[in-house]
C-alpha atoms as an extended CHARMM CRD file, in Angstrom:
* protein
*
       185  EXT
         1         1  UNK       CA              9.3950000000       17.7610000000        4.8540000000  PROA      1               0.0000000000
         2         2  UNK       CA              7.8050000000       14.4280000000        3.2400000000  PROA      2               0.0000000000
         3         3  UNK       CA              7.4420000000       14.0230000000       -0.2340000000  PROA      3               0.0000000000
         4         4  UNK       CA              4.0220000000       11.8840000000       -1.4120000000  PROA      4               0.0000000000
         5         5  UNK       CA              3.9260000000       10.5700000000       -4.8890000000  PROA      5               0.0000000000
         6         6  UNK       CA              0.4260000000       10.8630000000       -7.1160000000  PROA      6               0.0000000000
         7         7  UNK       CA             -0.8150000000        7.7690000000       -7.7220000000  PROA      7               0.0000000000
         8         8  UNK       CA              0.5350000000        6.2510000000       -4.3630000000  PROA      8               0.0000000000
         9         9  UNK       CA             -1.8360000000        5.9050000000       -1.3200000000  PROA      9               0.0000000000
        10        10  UNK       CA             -0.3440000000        6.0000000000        1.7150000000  PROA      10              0.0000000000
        11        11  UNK       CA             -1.1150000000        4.1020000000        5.1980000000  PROA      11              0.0000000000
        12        12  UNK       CA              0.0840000000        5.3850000000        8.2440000000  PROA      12              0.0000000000
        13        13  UNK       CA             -0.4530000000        2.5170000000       11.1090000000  PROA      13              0.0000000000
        14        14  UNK       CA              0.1510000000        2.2600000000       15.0720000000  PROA      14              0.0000000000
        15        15  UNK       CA             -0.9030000000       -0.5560000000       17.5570000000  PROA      15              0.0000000000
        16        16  UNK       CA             -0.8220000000        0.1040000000       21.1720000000  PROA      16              0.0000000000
        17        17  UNK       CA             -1.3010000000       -1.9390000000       24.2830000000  PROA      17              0.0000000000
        18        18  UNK       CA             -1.9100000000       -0.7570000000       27.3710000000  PROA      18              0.0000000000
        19        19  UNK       CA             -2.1460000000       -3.0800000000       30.6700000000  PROA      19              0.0000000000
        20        20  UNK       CA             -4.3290000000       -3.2120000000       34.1140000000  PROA      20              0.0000000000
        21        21  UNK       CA             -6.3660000000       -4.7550000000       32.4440000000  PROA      21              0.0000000000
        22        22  UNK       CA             -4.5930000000       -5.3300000000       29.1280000000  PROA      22              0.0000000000
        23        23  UNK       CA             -6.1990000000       -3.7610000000       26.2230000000  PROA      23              0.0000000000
        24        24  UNK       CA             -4.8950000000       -3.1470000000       22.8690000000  PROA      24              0.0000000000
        25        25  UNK       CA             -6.0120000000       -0.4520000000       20.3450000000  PROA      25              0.0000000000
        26        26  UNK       CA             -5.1590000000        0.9080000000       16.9410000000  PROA      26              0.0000000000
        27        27  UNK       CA             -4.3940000000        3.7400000000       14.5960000000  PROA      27              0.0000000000
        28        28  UNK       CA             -4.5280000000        4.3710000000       10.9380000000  PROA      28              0.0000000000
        29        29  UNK       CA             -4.7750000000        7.4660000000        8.2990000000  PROA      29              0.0000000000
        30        30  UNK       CA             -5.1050000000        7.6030000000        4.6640000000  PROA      30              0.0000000000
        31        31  UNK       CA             -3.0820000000       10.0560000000        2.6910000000  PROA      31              0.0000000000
        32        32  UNK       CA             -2.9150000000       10.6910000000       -0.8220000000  PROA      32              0.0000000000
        33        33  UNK       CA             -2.7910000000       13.6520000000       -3.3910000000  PROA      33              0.0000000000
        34        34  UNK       CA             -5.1730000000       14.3120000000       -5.8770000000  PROA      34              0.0000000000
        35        35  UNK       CA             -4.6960000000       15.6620000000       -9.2600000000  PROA      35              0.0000000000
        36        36  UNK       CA             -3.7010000000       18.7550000000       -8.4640000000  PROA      36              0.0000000000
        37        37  UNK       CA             -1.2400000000       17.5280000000       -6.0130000000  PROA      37              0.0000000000
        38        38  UNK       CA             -3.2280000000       18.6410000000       -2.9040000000  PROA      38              0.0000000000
        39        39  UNK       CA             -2.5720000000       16.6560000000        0.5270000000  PROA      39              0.0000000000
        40        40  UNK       CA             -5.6400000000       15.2970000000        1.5820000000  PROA      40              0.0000000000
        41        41  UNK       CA             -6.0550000000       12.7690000000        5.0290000000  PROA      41              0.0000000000
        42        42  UNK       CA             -8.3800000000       10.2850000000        6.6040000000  PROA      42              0.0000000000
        43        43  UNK       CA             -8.0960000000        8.8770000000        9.9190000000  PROA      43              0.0000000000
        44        44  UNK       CA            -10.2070000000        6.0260000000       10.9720000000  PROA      44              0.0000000000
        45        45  UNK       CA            -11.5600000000        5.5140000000       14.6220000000  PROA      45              0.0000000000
        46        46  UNK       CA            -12.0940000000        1.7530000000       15.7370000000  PROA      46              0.0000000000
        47        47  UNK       CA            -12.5970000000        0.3110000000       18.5680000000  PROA      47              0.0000000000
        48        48  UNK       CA             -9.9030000000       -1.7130000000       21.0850000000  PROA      48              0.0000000000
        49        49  UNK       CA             -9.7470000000       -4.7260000000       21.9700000000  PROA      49              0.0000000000
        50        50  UNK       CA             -9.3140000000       -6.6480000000       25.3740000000  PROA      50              0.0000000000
        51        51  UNK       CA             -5.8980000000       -8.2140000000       26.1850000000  PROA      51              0.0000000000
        52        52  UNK       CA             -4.4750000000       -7.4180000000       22.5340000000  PROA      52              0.0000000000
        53        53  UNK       CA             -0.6170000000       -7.5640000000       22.8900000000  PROA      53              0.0000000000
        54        54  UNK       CA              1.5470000000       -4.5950000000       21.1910000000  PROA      54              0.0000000000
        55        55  UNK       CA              2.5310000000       -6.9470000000       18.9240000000  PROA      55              0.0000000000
        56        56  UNK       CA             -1.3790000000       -8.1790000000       17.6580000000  PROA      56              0.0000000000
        57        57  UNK       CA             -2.4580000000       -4.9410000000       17.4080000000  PROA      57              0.0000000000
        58        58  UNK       CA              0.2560000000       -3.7920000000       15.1010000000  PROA      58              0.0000000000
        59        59  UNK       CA             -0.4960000000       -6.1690000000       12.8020000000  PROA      59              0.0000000000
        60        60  UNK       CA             -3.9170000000       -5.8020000000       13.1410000000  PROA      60              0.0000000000
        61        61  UNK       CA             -3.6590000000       -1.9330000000       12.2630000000  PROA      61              0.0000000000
        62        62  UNK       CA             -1.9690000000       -3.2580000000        8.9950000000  PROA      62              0.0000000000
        63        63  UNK       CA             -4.9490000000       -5.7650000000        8.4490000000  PROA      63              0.0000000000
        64        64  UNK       CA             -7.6370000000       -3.0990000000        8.8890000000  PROA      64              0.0000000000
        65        65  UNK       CA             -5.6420000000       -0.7240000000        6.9530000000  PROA      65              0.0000000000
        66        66  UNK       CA             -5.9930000000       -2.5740000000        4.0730000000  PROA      66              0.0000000000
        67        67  UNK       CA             -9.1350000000       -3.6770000000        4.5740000000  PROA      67              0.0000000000
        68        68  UNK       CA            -10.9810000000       -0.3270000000        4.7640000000  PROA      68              0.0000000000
        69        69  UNK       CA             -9.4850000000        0.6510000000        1.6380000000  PROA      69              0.0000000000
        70        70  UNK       CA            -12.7010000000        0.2030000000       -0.4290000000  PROA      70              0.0000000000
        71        71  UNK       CA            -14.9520000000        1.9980000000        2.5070000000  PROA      71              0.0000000000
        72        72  UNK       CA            -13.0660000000        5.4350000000        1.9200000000  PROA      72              0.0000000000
        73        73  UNK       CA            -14.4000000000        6.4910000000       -1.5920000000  PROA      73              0.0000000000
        74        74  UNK       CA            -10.4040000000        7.3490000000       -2.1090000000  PROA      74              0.0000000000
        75        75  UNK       CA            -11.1150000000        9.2600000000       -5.6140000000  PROA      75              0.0000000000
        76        76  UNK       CA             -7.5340000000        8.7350000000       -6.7230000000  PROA      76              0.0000000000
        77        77  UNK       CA             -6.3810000000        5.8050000000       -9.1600000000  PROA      77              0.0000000000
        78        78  UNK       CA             -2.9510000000        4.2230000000       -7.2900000000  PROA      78              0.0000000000
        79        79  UNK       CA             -0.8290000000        1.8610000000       -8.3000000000  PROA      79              0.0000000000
        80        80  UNK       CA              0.9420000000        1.2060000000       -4.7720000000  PROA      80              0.0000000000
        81        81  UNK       CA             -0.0640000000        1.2470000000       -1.3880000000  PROA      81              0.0000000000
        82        82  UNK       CA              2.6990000000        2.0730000000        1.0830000000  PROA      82              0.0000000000
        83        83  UNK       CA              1.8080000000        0.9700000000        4.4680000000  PROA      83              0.0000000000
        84        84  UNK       CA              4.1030000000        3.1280000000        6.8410000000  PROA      84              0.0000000000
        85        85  UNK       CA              4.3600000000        1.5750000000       10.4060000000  PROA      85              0.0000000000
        86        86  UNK       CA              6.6460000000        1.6470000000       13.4970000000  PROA      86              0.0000000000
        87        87  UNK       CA              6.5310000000       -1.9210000000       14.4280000000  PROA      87              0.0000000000
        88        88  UNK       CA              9.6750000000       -4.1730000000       13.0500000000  PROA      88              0.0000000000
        89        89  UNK       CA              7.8100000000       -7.2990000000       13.7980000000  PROA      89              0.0000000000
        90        90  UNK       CA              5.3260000000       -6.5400000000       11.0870000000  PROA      90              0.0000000000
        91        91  UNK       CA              8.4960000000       -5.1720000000        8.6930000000  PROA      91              0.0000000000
        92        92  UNK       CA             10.8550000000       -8.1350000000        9.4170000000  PROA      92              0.0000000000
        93        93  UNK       CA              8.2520000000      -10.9590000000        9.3230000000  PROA      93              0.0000000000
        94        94  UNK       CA              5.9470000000      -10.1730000000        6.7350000000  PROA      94              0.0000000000
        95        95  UNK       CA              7.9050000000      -11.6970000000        3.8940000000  PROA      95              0.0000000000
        96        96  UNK       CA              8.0190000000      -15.1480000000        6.4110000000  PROA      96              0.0000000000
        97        97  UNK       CA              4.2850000000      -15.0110000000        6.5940000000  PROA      97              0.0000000000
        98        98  UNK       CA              3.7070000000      -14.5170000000        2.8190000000  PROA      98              0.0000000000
        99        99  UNK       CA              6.1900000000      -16.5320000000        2.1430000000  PROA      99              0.0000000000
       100       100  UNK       CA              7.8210000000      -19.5420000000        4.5650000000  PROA      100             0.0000000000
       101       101  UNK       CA              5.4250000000      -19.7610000000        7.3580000000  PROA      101             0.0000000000
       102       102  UNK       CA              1.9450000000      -20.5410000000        5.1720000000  PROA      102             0.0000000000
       103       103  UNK       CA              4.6030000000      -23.2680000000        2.9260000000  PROA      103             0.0000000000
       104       104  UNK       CA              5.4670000000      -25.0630000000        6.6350000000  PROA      104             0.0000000000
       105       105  UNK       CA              2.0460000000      -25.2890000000        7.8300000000  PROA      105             0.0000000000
       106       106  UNK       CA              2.5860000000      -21.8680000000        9.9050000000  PROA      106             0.0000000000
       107       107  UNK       CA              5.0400000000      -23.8580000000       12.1060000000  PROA      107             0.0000000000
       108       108  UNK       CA              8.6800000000      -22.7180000000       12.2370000000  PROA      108             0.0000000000
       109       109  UNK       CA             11.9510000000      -24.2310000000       11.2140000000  PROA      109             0.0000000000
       110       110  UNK       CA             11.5940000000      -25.8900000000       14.8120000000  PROA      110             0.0000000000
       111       111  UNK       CA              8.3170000000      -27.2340000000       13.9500000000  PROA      111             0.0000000000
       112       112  UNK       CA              6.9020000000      -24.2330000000       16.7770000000  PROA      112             0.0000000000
       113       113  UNK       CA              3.8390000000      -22.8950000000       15.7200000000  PROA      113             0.0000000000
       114       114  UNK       CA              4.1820000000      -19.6550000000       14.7320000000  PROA      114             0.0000000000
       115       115  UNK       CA              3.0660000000      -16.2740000000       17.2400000000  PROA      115             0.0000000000
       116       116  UNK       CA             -0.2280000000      -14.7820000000       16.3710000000  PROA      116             0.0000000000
       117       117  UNK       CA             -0.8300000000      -16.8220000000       13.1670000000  PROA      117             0.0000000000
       118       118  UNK       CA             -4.4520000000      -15.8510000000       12.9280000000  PROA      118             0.0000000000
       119       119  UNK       CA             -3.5280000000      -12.7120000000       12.5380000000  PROA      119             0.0000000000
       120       120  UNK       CA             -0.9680000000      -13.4180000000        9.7340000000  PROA      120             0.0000000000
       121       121  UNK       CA             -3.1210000000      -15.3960000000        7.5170000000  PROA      121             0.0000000000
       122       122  UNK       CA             -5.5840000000      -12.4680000000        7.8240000000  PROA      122             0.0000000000
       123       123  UNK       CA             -2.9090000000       -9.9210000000        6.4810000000  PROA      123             0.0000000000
       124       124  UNK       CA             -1.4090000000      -12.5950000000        3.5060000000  PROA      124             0.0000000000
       125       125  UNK       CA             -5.4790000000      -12.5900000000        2.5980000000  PROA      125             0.0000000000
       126       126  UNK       CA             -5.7410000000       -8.8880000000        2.6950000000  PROA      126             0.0000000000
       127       127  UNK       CA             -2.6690000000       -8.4010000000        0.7590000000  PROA      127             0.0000000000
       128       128  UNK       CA             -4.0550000000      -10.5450000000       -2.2710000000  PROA      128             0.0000000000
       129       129  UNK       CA             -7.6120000000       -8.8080000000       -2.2660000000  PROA      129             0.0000000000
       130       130  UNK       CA             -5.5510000000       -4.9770000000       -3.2930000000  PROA      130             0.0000000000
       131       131  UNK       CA             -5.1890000000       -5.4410000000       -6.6180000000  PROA      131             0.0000000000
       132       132  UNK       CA             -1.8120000000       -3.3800000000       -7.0190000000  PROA      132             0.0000000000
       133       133  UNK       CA              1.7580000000       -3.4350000000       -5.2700000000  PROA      133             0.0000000000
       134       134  UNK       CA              1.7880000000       -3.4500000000       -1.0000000000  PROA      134             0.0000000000
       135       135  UNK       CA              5.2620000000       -2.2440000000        0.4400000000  PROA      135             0.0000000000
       136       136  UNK       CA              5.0090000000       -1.9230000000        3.9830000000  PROA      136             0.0000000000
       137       137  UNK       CA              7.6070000000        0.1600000000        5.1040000000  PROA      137             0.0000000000
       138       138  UNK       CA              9.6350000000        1.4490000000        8.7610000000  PROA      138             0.0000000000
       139       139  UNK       CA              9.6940000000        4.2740000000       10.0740000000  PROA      139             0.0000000000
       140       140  UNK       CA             10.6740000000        5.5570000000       13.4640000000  PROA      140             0.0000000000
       141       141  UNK       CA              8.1460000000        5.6950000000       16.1210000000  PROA      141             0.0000000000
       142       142  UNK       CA              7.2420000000        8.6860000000       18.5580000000  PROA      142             0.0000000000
       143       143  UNK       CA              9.2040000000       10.5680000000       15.7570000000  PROA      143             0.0000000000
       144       144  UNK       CA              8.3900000000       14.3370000000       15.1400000000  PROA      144             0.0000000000
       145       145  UNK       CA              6.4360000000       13.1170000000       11.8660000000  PROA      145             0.0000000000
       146       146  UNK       CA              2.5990000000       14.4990000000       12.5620000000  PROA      146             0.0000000000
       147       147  UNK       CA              1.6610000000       11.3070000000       10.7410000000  PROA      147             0.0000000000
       148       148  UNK       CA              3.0640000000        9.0910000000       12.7480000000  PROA      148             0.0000000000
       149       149  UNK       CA              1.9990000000       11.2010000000       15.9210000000  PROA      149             0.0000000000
       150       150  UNK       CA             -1.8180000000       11.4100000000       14.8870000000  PROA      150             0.0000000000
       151       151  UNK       CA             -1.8480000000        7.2140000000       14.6090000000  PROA      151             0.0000000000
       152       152  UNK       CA             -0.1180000000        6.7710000000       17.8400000000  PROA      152             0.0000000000
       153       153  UNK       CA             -2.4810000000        8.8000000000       19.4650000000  PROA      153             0.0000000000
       154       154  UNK       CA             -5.2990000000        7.6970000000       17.9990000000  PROA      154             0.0000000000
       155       155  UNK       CA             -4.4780000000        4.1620000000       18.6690000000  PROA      155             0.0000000000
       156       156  UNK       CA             -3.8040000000        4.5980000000       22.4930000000  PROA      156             0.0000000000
       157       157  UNK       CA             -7.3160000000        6.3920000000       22.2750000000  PROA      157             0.0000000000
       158       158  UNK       CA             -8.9420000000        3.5530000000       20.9090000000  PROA      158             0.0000000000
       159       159  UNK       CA             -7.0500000000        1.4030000000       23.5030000000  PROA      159             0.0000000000
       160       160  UNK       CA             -8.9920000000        3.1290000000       26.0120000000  PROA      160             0.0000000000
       161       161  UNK       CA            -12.6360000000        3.3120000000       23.9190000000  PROA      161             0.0000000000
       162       162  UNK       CA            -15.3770000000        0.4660000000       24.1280000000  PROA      162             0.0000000000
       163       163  UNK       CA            -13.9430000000       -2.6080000000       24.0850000000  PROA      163             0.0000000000
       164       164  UNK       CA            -13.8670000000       -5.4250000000       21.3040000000  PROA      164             0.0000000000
       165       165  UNK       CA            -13.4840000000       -9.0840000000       22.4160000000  PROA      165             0.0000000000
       166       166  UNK       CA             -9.9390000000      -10.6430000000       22.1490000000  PROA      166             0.0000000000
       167       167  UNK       CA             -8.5660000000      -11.1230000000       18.5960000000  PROA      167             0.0000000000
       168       168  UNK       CA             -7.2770000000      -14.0600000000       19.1160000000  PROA      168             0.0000000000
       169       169  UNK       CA             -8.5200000000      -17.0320000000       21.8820000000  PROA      169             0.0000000000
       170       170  UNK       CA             -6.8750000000      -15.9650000000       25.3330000000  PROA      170             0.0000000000
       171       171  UNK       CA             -4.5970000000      -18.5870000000       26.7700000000  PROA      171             0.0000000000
       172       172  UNK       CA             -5.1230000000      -19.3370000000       30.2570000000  PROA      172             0.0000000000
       173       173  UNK       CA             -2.4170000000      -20.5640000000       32.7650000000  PROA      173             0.0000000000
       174       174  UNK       CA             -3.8850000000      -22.5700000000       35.3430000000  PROA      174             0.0000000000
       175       175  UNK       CA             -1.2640000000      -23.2990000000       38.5570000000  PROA      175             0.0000000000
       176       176  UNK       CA             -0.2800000000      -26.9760000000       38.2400000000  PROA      176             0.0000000000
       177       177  UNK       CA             -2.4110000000      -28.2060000000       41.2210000000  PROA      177             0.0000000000
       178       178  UNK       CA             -1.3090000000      -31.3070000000       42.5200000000  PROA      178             0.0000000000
       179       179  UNK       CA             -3.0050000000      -33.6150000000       45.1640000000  PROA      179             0.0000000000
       180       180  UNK       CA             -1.7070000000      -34.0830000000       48.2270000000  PROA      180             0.0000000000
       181       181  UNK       CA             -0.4200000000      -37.9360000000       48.7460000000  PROA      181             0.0000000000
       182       182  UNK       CA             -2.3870000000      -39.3250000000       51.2480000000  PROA      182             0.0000000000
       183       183  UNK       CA             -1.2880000000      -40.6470000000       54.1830000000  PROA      183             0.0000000000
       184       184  UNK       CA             -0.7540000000      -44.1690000000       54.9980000000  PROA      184             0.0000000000
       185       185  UNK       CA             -2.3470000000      -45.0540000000       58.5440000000  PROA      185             0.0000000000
């Protein structure tokens, strides 16, 4: 059985990706207790997006997690937000983002750019607009946790809903065409 704190709000978050043709979608759900230590839960439905990578729209669950915050009327006052996903690249990169990656001109210590970096700079901005402490935290996916369940479904829903444009410009690879030498008479 889980255990929620008053004055914590929880976000649960999933991305998904599905392929032919590759479309990404996402899952979230507000939980939170009110005064009399009630459960209550909102999920929020969005929309895919074409050719969003697993990886994009985990992150971008996180960013419109936070986000939406302020559209729920959450009648609570919290003093942390605990953003529970299933995606270690979100856990084990977020403090690079925040942290190394916007110092180094979101290049690596290779001088790479760094993966998806629109998508970072949109979660460090999101971060700073909740005014209280973020901890974004792991937990297993596909677990028995009807939480976690409820976003993962709901995100490979919204996979398959109306599509979004791309979240981030699609990189085309073009076959290296080279001309044929011509021949000397």
């Amino acid at each position: 059985m889980k255990i929620f704190r008053k004055h914590t709000l929880y976000i649960y978050t999933d991305g998904s990706s599905l392929s032919k043709p590759r479309r990404g979608g996402i899952g979230i759900r507000y939980i939170y207790l009110d005064d009399s230590e009630n459960e209550h839960r909102i999920d929020i439905e969005e929309e895919g997006n074409i050719s969003g990578t697993n990886n994009q729209m985990e992150l971008k669950a996180v960013i419109e997690g936070l986000k939406n915050i302020t559209h729920q009327n959450i009648p609570i006052n919290y003093n942390l937000v605990e953003i529970r996903t299933d995606s270690k690249y979100v856990v084990d990169n977020k403090n690079n983002a925040f942290y190394s990656w916007s110092k180094n001109k979101w290049t690596n210590k290779n001088g790479r750019p760094i993966e998806n970096a629109i998508l970072w700079k949109e979660l460090n901005k999101q971060i700073k607009k909740v005014k209280c402490i973020i901890a974004i935290v792991w937990g297993k996916g596909h677990s028995k946790d009807i939480d976690n369940k409820a976003v993962d479904a709901a995100a490979k829903l919204s996979a398959k809903s109306i599509l979004a444009p791309p979240i981030v410009p699609v990189k085309l690879r073009r076959k290296n065409l080279r001309t044929k030498p011509e021949l000397e008479v």
